[in-house]
C-alpha positions as CSV (number, residue, x, y, z in Angstrom):
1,X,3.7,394.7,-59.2
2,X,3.5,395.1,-55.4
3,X,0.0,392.9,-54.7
4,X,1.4,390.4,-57.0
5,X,4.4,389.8,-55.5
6,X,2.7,389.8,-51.9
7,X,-0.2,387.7,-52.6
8,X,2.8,385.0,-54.4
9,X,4.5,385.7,-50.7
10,X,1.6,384.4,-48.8
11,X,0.9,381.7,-51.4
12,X,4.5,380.9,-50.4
13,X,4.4,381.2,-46.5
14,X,1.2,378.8,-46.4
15,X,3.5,376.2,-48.4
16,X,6.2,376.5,-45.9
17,X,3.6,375.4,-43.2
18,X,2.7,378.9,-42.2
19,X,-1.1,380.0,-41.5
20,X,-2.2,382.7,-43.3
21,X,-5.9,383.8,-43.8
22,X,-7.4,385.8,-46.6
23,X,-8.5,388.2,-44.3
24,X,-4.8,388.2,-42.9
25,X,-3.2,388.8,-46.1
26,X,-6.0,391.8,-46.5
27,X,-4.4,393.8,-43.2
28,X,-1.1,393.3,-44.7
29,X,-2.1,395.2,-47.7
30,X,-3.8,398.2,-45.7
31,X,-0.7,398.4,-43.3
32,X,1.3,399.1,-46.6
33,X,-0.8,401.9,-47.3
34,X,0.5,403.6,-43.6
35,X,4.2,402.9,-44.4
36,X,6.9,404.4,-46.3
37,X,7.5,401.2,-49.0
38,X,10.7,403.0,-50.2
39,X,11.7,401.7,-46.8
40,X,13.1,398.2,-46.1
41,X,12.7,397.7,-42.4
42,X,9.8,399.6,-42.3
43,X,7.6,396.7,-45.1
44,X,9.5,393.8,-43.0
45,X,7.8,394.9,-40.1
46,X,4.3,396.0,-41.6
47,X,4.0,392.7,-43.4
48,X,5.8,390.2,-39.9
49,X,2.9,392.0,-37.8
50,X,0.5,391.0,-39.7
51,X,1.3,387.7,-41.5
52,X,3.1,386.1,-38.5
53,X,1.4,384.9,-35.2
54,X,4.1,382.5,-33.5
55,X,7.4,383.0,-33.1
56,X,8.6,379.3,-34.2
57,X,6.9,380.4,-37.8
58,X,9.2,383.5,-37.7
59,X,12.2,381.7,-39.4
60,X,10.2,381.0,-42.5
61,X,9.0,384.7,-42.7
62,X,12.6,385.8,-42.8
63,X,13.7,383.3,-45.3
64,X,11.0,384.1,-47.6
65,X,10.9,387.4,-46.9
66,X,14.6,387.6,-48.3
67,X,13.5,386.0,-51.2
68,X,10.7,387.5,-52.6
69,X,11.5,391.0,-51.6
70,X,15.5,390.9,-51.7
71,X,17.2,394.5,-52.2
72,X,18.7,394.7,-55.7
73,X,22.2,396.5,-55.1
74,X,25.3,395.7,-57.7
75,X,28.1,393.6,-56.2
76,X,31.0,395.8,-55.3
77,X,32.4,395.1,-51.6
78,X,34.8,397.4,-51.3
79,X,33.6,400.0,-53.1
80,X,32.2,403.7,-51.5
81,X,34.0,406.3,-49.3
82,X,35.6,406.2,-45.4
83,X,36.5,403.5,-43.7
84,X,33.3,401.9,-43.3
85,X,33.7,400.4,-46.7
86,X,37.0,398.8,-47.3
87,X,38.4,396.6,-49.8
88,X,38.1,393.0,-49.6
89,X,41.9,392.3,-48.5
90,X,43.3,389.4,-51.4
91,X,42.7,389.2,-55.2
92,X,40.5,391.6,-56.7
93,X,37.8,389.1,-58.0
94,X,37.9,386.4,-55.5
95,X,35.1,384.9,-57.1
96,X,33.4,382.8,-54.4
97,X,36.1,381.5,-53.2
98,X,36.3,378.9,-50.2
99,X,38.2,381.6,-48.4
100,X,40.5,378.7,-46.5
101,X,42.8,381.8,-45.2
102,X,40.0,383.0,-43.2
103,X,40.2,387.1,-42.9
104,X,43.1,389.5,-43.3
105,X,43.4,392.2,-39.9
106,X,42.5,394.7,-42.3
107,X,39.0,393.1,-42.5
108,X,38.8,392.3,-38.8
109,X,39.9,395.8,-38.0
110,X,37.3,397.6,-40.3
111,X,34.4,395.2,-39.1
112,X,35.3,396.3,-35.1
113,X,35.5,400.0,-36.3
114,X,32.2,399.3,-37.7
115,X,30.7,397.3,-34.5
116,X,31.3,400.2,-32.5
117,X,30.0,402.6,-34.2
118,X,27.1,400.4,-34.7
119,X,26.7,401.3,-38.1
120,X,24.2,399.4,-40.6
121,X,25.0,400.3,-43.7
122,X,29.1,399.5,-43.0
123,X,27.7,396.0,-41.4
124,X,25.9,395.2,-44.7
125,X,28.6,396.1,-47.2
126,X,30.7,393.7,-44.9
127,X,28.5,390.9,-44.4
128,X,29.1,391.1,-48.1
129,X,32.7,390.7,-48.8
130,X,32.6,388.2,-46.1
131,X,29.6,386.1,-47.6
132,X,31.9,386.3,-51.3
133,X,35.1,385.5,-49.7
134,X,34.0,382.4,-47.3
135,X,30.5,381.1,-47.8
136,X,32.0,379.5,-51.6
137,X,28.4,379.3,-53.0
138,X,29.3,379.1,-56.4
139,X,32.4,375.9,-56.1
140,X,29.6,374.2,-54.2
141,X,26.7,372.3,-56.0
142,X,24.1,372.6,-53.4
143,X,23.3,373.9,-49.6
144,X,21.3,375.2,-47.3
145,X,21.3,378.9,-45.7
146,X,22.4,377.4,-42.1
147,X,24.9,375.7,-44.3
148,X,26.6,378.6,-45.5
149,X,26.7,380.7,-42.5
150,X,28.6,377.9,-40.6
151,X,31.0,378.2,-43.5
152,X,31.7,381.8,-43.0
153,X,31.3,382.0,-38.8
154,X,33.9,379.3,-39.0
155,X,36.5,382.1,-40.4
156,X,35.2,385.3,-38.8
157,X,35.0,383.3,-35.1
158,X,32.5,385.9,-33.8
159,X,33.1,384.7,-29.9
160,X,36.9,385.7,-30.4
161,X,35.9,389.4,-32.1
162,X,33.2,389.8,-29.8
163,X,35.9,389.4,-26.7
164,X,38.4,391.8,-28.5
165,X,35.2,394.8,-29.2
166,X,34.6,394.8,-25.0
167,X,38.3,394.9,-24.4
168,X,38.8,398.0,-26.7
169,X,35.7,399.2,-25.6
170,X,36.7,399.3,-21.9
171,X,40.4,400.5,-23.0
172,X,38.7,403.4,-24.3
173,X,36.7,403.8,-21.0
174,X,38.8,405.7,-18.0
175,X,36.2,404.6,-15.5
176,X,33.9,401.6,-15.8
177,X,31.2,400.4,-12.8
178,X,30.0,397.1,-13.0
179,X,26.3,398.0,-14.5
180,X,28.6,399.6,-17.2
181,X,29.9,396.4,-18.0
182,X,27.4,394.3,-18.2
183,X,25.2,397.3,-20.2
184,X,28.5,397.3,-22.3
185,X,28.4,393.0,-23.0
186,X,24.8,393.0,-23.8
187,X,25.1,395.6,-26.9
188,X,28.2,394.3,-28.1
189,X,26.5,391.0,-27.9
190,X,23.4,392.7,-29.7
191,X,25.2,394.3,-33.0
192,X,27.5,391.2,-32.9
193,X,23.8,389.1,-33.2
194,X,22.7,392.0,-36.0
195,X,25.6,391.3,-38.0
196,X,25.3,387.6,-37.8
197,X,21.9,387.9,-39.2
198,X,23.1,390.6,-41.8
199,X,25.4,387.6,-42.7
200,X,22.2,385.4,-43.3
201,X,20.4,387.7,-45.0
202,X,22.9,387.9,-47.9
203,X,23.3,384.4,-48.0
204,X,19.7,384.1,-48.8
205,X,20.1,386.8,-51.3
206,X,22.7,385.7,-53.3
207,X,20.9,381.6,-53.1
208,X,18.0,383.5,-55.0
209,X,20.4,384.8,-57.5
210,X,21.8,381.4,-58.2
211,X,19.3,378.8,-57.7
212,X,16.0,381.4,-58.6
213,X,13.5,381.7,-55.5
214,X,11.8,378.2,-56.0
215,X,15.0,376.4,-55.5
216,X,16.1,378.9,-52.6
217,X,12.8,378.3,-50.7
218,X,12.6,374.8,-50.9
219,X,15.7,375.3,-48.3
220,X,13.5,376.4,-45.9
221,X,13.4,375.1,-42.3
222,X,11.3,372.9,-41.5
223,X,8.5,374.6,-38.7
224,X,8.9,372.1,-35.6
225,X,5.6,371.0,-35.3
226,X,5.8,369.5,-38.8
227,X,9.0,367.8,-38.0
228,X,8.7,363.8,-37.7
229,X,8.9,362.2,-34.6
230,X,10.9,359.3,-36.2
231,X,13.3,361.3,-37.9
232,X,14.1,364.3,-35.6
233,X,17.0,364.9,-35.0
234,X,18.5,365.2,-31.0
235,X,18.2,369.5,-31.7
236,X,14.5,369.3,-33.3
237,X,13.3,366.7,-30.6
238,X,14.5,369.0,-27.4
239,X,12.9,371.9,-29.8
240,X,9.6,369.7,-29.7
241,X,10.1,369.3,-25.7
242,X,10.0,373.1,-25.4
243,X,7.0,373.2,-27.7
244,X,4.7,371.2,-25.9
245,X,3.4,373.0,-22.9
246,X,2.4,376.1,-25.1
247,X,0.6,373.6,-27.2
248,X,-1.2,371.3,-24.6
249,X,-2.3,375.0,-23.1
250,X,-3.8,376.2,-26.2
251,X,-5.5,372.9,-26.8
252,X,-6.6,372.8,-23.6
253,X,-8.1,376.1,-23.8
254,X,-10.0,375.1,-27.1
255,X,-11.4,371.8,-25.6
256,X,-12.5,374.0,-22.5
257,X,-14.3,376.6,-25.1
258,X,-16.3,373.6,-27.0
259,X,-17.2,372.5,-24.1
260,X,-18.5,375.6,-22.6
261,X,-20.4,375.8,-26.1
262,X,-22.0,372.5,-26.1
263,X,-22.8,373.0,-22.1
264,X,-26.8,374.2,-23.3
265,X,-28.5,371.3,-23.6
266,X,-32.7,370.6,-24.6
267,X,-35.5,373.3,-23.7
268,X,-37.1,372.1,-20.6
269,X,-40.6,373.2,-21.1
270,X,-41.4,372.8,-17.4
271,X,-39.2,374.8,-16.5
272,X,-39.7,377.6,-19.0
273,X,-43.5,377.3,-18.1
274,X,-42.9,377.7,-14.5
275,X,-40.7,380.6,-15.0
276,X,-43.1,382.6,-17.4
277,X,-45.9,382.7,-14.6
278,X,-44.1,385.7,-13.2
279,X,-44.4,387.3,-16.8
280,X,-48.0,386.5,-17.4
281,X,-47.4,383.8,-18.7
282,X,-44.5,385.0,-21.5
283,X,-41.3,382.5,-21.6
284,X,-39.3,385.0,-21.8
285,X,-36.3,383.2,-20.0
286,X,-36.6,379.9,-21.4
287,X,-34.9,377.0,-19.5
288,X,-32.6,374.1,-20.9
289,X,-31.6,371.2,-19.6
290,X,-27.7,371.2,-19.2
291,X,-25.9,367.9,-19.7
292,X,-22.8,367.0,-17.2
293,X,-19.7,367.6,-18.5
294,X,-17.8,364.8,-19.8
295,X,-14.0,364.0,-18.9
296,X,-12.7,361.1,-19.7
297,X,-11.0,358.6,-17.9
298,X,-7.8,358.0,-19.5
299,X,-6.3,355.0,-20.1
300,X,-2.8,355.3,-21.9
301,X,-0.7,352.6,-23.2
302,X,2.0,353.2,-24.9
303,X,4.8,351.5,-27.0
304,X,8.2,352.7,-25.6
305,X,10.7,350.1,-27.9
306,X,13.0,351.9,-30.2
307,X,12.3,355.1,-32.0
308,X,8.8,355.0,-31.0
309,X,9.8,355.4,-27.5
310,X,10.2,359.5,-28.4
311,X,6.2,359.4,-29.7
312,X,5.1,357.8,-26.7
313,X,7.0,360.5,-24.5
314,X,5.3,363.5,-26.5
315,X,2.0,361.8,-26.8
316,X,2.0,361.2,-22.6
317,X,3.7,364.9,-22.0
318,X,0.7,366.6,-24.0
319,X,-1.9,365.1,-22.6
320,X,-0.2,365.3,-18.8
321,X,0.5,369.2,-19.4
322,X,-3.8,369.7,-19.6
323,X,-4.3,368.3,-16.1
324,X,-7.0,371.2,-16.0
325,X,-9.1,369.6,-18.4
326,X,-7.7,365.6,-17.9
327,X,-8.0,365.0,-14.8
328,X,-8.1,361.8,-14.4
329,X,-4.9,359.6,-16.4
330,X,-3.7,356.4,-15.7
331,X,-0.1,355.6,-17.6
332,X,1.3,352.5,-18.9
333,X,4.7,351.8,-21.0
334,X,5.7,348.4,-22.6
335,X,8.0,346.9,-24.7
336,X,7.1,342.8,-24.0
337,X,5.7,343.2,-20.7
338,X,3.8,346.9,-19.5
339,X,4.0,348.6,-15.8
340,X,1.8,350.9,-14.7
341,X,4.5,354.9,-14.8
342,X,1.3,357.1,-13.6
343,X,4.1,358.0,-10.3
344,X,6.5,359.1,-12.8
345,X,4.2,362.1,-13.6
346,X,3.8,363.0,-9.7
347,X,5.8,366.3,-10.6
348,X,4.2,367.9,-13.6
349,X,6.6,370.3,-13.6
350,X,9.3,368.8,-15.4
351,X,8.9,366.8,-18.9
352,X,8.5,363.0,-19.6
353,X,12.2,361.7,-20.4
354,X,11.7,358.3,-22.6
355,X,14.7,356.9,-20.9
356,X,13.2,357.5,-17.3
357,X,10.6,355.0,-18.2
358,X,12.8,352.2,-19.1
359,X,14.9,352.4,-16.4
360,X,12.4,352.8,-13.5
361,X,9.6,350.8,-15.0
362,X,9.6,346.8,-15.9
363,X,8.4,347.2,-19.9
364,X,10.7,344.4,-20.6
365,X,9.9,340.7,-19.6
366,X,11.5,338.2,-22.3
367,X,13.9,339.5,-25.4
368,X,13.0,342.9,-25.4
369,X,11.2,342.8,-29.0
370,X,7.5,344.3,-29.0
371,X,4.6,342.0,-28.2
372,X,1.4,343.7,-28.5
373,X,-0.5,340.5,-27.9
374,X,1.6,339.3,-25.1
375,X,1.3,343.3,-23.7
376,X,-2.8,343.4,-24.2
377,X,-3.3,339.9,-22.0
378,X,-1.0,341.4,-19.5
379,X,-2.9,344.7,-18.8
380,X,-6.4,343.0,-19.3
381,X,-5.6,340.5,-16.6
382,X,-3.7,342.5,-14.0
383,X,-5.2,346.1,-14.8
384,X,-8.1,346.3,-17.1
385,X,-10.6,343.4,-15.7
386,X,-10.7,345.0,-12.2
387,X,-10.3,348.8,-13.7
388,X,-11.9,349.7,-17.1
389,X,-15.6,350.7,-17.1
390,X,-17.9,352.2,-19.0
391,X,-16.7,355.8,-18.8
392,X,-13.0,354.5,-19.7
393,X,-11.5,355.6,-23.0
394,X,-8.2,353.7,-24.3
395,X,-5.8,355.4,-26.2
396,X,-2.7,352.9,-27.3
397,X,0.1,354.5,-28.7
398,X,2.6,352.5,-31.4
399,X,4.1,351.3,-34.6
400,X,1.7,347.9,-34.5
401,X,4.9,345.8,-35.2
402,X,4.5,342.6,-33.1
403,X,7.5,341.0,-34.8
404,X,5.6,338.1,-35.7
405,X,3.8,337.0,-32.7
406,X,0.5,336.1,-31.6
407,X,-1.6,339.6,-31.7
408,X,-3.7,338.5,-28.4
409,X,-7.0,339.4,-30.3
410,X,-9.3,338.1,-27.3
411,X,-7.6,340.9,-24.8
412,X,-8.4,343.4,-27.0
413,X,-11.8,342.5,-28.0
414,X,-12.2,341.6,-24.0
415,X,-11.1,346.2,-23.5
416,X,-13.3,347.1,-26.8
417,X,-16.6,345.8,-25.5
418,X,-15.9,347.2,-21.5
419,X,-14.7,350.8,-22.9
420,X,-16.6,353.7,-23.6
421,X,-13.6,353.9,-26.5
422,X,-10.6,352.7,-28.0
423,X,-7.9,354.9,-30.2
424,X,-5.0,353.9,-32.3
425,X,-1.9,356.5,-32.3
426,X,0.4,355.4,-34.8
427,X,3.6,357.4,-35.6
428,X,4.3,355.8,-38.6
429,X,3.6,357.1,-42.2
430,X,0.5,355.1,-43.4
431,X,2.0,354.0,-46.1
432,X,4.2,351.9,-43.9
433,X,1.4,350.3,-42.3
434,X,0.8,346.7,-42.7
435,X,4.2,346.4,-44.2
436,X,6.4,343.2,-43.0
437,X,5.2,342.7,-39.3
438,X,3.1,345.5,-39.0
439,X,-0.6,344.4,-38.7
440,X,-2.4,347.8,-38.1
441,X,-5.2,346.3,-40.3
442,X,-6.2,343.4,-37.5
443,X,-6.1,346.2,-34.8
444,X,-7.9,348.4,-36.5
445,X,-11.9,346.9,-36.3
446,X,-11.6,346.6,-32.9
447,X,-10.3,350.5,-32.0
448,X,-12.9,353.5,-32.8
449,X,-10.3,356.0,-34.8
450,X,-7.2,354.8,-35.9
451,X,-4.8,358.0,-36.5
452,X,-1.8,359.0,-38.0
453,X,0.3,361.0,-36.2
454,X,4.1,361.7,-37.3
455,X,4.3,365.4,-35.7
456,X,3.4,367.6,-33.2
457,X,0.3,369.3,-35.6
458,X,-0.8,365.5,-36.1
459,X,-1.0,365.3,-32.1
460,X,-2.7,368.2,-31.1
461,X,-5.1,367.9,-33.8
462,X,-5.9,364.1,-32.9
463,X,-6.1,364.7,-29.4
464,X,-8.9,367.6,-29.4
465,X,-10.4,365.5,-32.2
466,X,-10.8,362.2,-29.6
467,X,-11.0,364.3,-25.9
């Protein structure tokens, strides 16, 4: 049954990280009532308007879209009239094979035939034969969608059939402007894109057939913002990069609205007597008192050794990119010895890059090996004595691994009673704290939250929480 299936699909999206409301999942139902369901494109669209409200969780929609809702159609590439549909060139029942020949000119001349004529239904019944001849699903145990799309780009080389459709194309063409050529590269470039996803689109269909739709969701990609910091890998971490000035403006906005919110303060009765006397004596505009807004002046110190270095370059990038509402931050890196980078931020436009820091900052001052205690003393003596006051909140950002050393308790005690706070960002799982020479348990009385943040959702949601 229909609402079955759809309320199992948002059941589904909001396990893949995807945030969708009851009364969310209640719009996609009436939109289905002002739609043709008989028609595929038409329910994609219905239910990616109203399910889906940021483009990075558009990926997931797809995938499970193509799961739960895959077109039933019997396998037989090949089969139907004109040249749209041709035979899959080789043996008659390839079978899944690896397709190590890559494809015959007969293929490669039906597929351009079919590009110009940008025709959908020829694209589909060849995405087809190509994902059965190339993506060998069935000789492998196990594998992603992304996985088996490499597998069959690698034969079809798109870039090389794209290049051959715009020379036909402009063979065909007895006079040709330059507008007319770059009009002509973009929609080759478009049906060539439509076709690649066609491509993905039966490789998610035929994983459902094979591995059921439990097994071909749990392939799904990871959103970005619940991607680890410590195990990103160099495409997810310049994904996160790109991510974090839409975040820090959202948050920013948010922060901005509570604080609007929280802006009326006590009723002043004074006041709302004083006013009434022109009513006769009827408050009818009472008065409040309105407290001063609160910013923060920020104090960040933060951990740049190793894989932490990457948290520490999101952590000061976020909170740099709301300058509207944080004003006021002063920066500090270290490894074994700390340096003031607050210059490094003079142009906001561009990003934080960790290795910036290192190289233009002295964070190092012995072996290189994190010394939290050695780091605290440092700042407390050369910046925090003469610096930190009352309206001063600290915000230290690390793994807590002090490799055995001395954890310069009296510093941080010495920051914790001149403060208005203290916070604890730790990019680790907490599972992993106080494990070998981690000692996030002695840090932890002295700091007023101590958080776990592995990702970017962990981030935003700790820094609106603390700001």
């Amino acid at each position: 049954m229909l609402t079955t299936a759809l309320i199992e699909f948002t059941h589904r999206l909001r396990d893949a990280a995807v945030p969708v409301s009851m009364v969310e999942a209640l719009d996609a139902v009436e939109a289905l009532r002002h739609i043709d369901l008989s028609d595929r494109r038409q329910f994609k669209v219905a239910l990616g308007a109203t399910l889906v409200k940021r483009a990075e969780h558009r990926a997931a929609f797809e995938t499970l879209f193509d799961i739960y809702f895959a077109p039933r159609r019997a396998e037989a590439p090949g089969a139907g009239a004109g040249p749209a549909r041709p035979a899959a060139p080789g043996p008659s029942a390839p079978g899944d094979a690896a397709g190590g020949e890559g494809p015959s000119e007969g293929f490669l001349r039906a597929l351009l035939d079919a590009l110009q004529r940008d025709d959908e239904d020829a694209l589909q019944a060849l995405a087809a034969v190509a994902v059965q001849r190339f993506a060998g699903m069935r000789a492998q145990g196990g594998g992603s969608t992304a996985y088996f799309l490499y597998r069959v780009l690698r034969q079809l080389d798109l870039s090389t059939l794209f290049q051959r459709a715009i020379r036909e194309a402009r063979e065909a063409s007895e006079e040709e402007t330059e507008l007319d050529a770059r009009l002509l590269r973009e929609e080759q470039g478009r049906r060539i894109e439509a076709f690649r996803r066609l491509i993905a689109a039966e490789i998610r269909r035929r994983l459902v057939e094979l591995k059921g739709p439990d097994a071909a969701a749990a392939y799904l990609r990871t959103p970005i913002e619940e991607v680890d910091f410590l195990a990103a890998s160099p495409a997810q971490l310049r994904a996160m990069r790109e991510a974090i000035r839409p975040l820090a403006h959202k948050l920013a906005v948010r922060i901005a609205h509570r604080r609007r919110i929280r802006r009326r303060g006590r009723l002043d009765m004074r006041k709302t007597i004083r006013r009434s006397l022109s009513a006769g004596g009827v408050p009818l505009e009472p008065a409040f008192r309105y407290p001063r807004a609160s910013r923060p002046d920020l104090y960040l110190l933060c951990d740049v050794s190793g894989s932490v270095a990457e948290f520490a370059e999101f952590t000061m990038s976020l909170l740099y990119a709301m300058n509207e509402e944080l004003p006021r931050i002063r920066s500090f890196a270290f490894v074994d010895g700390i340096d003031e980078v607050t210059r490094v931020f003079a142009d906001r436009s561009t990003l934080l890059d960790a290795s910036r820091l290192l190289a233009r900052a002295r964070v190092v001052a012995a072996d290189g090996h994190s010394d939290y205690g050695q780091v605290f003393t440092r700042f407390w003596t050369t910046f925090g004595r003469a610096a930190l006051g009352q309206k001063a909140t600290v915000i230290i950002t690390g793994d807590a691994r002090n490799n055995y050393r001395d954890p310069g308790m009296d510093a941080l005690r010495a920051m914790r009673e001149r403060v208005r706070r203290v916070y604890w960002l730790n990019p680790e799982p907490r599972r992993a704290w106080n494990t070998t020479d981690s000692i996030m348990a002695v840090y932890a009385p002295f700091c007023d939250g101590v958080f776990e943040v592995r990702n970017l959702r962990q981030l935003t949601e700790c820094v609106r929480a603390i700001v």
